[in-house]
C-alpha positions as CSV (number, residue, x, y, z in Angstrom):
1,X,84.9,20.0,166.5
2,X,84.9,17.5,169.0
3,X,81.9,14.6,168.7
4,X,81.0,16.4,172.1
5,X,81.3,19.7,170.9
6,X,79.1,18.8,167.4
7,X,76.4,16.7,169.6
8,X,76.3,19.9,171.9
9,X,76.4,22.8,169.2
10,X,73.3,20.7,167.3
11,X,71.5,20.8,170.6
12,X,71.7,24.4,171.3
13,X,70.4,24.6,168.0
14,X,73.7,26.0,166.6
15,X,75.3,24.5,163.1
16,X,77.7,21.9,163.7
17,X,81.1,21.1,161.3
18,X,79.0,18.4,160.4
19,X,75.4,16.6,161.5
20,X,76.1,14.6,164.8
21,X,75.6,10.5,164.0
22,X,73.6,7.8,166.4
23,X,73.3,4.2,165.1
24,X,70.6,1.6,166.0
25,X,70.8,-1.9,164.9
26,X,70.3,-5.6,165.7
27,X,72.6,-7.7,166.3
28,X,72.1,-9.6,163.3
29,X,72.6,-6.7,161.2
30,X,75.9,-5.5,163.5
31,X,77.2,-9.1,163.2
32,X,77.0,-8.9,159.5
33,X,79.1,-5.2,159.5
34,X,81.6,-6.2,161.5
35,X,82.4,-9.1,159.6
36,X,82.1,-7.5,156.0
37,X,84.3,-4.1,157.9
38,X,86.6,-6.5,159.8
39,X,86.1,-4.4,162.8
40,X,84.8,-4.9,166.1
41,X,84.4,-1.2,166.5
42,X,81.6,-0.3,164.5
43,X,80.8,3.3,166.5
44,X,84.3,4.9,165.4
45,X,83.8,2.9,161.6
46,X,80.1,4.5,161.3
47,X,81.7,8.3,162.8
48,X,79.0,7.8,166.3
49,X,79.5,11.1,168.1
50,X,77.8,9.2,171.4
51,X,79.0,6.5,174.0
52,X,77.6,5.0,176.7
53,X,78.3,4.4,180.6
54,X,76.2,2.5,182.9
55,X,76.7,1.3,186.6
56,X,77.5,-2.7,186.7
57,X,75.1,-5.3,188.4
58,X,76.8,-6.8,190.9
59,X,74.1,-9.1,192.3
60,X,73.3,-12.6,192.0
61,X,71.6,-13.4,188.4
62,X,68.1,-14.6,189.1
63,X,66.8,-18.2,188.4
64,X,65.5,-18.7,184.5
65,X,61.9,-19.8,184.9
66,X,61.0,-23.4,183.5
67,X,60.8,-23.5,179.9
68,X,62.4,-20.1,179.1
69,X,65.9,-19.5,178.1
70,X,66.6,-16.2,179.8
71,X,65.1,-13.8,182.6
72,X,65.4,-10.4,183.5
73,X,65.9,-8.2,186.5
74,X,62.1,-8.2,186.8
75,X,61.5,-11.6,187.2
76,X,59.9,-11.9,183.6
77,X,60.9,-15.2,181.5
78,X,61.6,-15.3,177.9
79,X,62.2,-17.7,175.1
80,X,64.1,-16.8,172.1
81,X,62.0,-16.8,169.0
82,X,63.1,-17.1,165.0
83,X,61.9,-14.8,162.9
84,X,63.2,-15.5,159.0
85,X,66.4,-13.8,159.5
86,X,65.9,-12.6,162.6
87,X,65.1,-13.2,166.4
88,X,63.6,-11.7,169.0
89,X,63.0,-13.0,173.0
90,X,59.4,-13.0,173.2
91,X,58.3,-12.7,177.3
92,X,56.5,-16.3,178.3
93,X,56.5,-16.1,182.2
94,X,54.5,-13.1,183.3
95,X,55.0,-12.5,187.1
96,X,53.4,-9.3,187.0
97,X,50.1,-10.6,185.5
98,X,49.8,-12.7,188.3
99,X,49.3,-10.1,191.1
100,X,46.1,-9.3,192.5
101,X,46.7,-7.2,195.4
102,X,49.4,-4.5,196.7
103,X,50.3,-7.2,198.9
104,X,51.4,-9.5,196.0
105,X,53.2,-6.2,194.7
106,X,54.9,-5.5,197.9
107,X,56.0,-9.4,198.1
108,X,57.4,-9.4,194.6
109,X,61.3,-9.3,194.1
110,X,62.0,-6.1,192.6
111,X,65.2,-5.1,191.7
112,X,67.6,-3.3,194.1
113,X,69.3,-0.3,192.9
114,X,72.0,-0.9,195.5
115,X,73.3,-3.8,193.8
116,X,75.0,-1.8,191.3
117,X,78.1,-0.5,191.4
118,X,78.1,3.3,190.5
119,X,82.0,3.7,191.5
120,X,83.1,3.4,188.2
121,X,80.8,6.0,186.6
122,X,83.3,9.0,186.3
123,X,86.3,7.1,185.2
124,X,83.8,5.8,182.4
125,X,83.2,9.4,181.7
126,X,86.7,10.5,181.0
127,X,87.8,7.3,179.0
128,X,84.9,8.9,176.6
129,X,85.5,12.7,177.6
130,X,85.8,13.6,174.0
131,X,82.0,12.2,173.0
132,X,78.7,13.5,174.0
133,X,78.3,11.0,177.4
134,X,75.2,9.0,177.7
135,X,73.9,6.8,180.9
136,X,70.5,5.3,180.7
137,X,68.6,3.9,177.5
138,X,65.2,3.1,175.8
139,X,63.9,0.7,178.5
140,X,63.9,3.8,181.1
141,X,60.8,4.1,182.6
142,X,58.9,2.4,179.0
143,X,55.8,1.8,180.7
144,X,54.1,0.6,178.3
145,X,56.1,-1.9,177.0
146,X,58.0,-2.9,179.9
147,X,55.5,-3.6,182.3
148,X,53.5,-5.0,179.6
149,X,56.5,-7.8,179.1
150,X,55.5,-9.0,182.6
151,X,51.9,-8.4,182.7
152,X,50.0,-8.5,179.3
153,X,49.5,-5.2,177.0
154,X,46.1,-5.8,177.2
155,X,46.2,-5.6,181.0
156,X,48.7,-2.3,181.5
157,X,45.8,-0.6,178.6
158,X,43.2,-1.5,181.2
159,X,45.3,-0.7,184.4
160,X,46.3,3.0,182.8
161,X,42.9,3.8,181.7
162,X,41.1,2.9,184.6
163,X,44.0,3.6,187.0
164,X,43.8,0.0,188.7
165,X,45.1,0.7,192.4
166,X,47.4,-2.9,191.3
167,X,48.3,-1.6,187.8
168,X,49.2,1.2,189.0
169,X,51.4,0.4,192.0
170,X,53.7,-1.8,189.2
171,X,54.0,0.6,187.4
172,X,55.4,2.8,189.9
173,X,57.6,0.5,191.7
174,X,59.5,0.3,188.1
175,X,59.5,4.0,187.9
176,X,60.8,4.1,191.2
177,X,63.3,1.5,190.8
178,X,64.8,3.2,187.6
179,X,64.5,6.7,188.8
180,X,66.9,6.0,191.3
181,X,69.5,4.2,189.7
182,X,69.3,7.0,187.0
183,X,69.8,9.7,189.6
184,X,72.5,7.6,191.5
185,X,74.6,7.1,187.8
186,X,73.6,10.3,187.6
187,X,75.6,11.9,190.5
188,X,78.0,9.4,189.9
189,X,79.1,11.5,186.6
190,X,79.8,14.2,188.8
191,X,78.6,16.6,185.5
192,X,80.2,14.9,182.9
193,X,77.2,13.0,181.9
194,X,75.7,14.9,178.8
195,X,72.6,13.4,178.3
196,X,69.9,11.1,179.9
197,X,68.5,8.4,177.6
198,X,65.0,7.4,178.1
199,X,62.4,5.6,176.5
200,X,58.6,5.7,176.0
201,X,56.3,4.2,173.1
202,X,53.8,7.5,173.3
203,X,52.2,6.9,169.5
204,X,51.3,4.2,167.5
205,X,51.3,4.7,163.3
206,X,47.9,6.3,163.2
207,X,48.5,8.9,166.2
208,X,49.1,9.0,170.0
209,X,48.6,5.7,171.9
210,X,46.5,7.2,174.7
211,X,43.7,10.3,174.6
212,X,45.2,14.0,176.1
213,X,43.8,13.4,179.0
214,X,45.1,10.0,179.5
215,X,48.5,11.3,178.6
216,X,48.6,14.1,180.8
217,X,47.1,12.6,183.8
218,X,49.0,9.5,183.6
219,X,51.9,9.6,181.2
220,X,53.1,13.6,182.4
221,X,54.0,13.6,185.6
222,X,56.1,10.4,185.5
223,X,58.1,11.0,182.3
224,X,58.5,14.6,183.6
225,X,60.2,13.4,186.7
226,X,62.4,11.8,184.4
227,X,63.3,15.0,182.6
228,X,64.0,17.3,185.6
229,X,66.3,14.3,187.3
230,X,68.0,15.2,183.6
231,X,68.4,18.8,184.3
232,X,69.0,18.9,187.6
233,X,72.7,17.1,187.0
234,X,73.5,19.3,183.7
235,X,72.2,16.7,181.5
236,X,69.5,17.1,178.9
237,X,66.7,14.6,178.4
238,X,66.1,12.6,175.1
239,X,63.4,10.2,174.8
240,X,62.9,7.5,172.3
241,X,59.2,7.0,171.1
242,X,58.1,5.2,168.1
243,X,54.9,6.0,166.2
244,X,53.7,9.5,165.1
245,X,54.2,11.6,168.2
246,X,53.6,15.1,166.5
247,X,50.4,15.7,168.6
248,X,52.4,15.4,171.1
249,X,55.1,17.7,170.9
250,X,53.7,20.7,172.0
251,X,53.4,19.0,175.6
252,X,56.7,17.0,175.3
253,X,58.4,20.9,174.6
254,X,56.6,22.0,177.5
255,X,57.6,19.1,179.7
256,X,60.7,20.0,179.6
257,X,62.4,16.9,176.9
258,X,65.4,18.1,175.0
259,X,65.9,15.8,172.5
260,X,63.4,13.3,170.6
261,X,65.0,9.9,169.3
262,X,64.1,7.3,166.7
263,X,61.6,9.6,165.2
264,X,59.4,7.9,162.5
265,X,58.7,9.6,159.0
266,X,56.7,6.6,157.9
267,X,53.1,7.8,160.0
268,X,50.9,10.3,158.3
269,X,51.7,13.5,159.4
270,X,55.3,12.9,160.3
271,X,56.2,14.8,157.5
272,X,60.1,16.6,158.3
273,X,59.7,19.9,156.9
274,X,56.7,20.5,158.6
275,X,57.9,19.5,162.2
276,X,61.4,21.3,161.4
277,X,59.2,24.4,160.6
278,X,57.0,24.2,163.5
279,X,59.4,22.7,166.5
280,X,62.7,22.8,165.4
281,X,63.9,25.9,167.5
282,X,62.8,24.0,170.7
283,X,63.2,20.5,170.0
284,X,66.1,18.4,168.8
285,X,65.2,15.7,166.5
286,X,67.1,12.1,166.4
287,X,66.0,10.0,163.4
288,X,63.8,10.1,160.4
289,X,66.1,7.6,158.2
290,X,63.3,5.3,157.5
291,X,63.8,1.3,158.7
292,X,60.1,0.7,157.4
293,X,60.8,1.5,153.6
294,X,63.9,3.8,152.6
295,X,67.1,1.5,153.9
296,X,65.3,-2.4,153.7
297,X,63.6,-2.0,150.2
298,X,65.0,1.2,148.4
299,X,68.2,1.8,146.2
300,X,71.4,3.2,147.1
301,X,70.6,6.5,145.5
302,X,67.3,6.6,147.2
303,X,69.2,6.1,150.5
304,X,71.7,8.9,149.8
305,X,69.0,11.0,148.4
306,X,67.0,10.6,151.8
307,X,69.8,11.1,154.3
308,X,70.8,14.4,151.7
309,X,67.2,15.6,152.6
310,X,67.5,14.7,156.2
311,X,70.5,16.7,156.9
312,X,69.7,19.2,154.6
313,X,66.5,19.6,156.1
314,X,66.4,18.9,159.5
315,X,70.4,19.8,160.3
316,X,70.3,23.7,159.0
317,X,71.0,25.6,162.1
318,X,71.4,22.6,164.3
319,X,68.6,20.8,165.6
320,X,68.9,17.2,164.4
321,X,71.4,14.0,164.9
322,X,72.0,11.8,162.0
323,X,70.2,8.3,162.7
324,X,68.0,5.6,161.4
325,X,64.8,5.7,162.7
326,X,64.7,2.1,164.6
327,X,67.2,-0.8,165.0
328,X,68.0,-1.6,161.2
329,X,67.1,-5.1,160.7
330,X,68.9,-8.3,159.2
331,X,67.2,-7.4,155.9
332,X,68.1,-4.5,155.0
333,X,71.2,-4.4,152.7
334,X,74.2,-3.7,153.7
335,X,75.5,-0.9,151.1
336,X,72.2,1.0,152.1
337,X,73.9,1.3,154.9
338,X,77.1,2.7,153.9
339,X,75.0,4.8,151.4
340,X,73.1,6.8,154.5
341,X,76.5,7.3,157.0
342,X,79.0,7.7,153.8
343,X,76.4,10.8,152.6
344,X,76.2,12.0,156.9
345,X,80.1,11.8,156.7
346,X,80.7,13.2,153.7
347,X,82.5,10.2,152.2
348,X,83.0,9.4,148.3
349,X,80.1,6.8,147.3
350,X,81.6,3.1,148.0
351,X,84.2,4.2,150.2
352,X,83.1,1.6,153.2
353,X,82.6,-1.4,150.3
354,X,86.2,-0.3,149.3
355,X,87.1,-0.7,153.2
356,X,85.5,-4.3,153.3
357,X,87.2,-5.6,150.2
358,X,90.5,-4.3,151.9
């Protein structure tokens, strides 16, 4: 098979030659591979049956607030923050928690979705023809998080909850915004555009972030939106979410969402054989490697007997790609790594350590 082929038979629930493969890691952690694989390639070292194409900004970069080190498009200032082993840009300048009124909202500099250049799209697609194509990522709509970057997670709790007229009216103007240069990419593809990556935090570890109600009032309609732009270009819809989500699925299934990514087996009831069992016909699973315990802290032969279980488990009759469950961070050790994809490839133990010391 084809990567396209595999990622397309597991999502039509059909058995694949072999469990399609996603990656996730930081950049510490992918400096660190390439260096010990001498490759700058790591998708085609690791066997990643996805890649990527996105429109290209061609605006003007905006202005890095005082005392930050970088902004984004939404005007939101951060400063880059050491970690032991590790960084992360931490958001310091909060333009969004600055507005009072839907006047300040309206005189905000959003982002324009007409300076991007979508002209490129389709050549992108068939320069990766043979892998399952992706546009988007995690960051689209992530209301939650994203708006919270500019306006306090405190705040966006309060403005969802008690649907703030203000709140609200951010929130929607990045919805907007990303809808639209989603659905421009989107058409762009012209069809060849497999799938439509999104992003939405929808549990924490102890459950769902928000009540039902809060979730389907709020949350529903405008990740829905996302999923039928999907669908409505041939695409299907897979959404990251951290946390333990399995209240959920029942509503993400009848939303509409094709795939869930990143998926957690750390939270209590996250348990794989359970949510194969009880949504595995309807819902394709991305994930379940665990970044919280399995790959930073365990042996090698735990990590190979986990990803056995994984693919055992959650790949028999399609249904499941092959990842860790977040961005694998600079701790975790390296031949953990080559433990999990060596077992998904169906490589000889130490066959990527034998590559390095080439």
């Amino acid at each position: 098979m084809t990567p396209k082929q595999r990622v397309l038979a597991a999502i039509e629930h059909r058995q694949p030659d072999r469990v399609p493969i996603q990656i996730y890691l930081t950049p510490e952690i992918e400096q660190r591979l390439k260096q010990y694989l001498k490759t700058d390639d790591l998708l085609a070292a690791f066997g990643v049956d996805f890649r990527g194409v996105e429109p290209v900004y061609a605006g003007t970069p905006a202005s890095i607030p005082g005392g930050c080190d970088s902004v984004d498009e939404w005007g939101v200032g951060y400063k880059r923050v050491e970690f032991g082993g590790g960084a992360y840009e931490e958001a310091v300048y909060l333009p969004l928690a600055q507005m009072r009124t839907l006047d300040d909202v309206e005189a905000h500099p959003w982002p324009d979705p007409d300076l991007y250049d979508y002209s490129t799209i389709k050549q992108q697609c068939d320069a990766q023809a043979e892998y399952a194509v992706c546009c988007g990522g995690a960051g689209i709509p992530d209301i939650l998080n994203g708006v919270s970057r500019g306006r306090g997670m405190e705040q966006v709790v309060v403005d969802i909850v008690t649907k703030d007229p203000v709140g609200t009216a951010i929130i929607d103007k990045r919805c907007d915004i990303l809808y639209e240069r989603c659905r421009r990419t989107l058409e762009a593809g012209e069809g060849k555009i497999d799938i439509l990556c999104l992003g939405e935090d929808c549990g924490n570890q102890a459950g769902p972030m928000f009540p039902p109600d809060v979730f389907d009032s709020f949350f529903r309609p405008r990740l829905e939106r996302f999923y039928d732009l999907a669908h409505r270009f041939g695409a299907r819809a897979m959404m990251h979410s951290c946390g333990n989500t399995r209240k959920l699925m029942p509503r993400f299934i009848d939303m509409g969402l094709d795939i869930l990514d990143a998926m957690q087996p750390e939270p209590p009831g996250m348990i794989p054989e359970e949510i194969k069992a009880q949504h595995g016909d309807k819902l394709v699973f991305c994930g379940l490697i665990s970044t919280q315990k399995t790959l930073p802290f365990g042996s090698e032969q735990a990590c190979r007997d986990e990803a056995r279980c994984r693919i055992s488990v959650m790949g028999k009759g399609g249904g499941y790609i092959f990842a860790p469950a977040h961005c694998i961070q600079p701790d975790t050790p390296l031949e953990n790594i080559f433990a999990i994809y060596e077992v998904a490839l169906g490589m000889a133990p130490g066959t990527f350590k034998e590559h390095g010391a080439a």
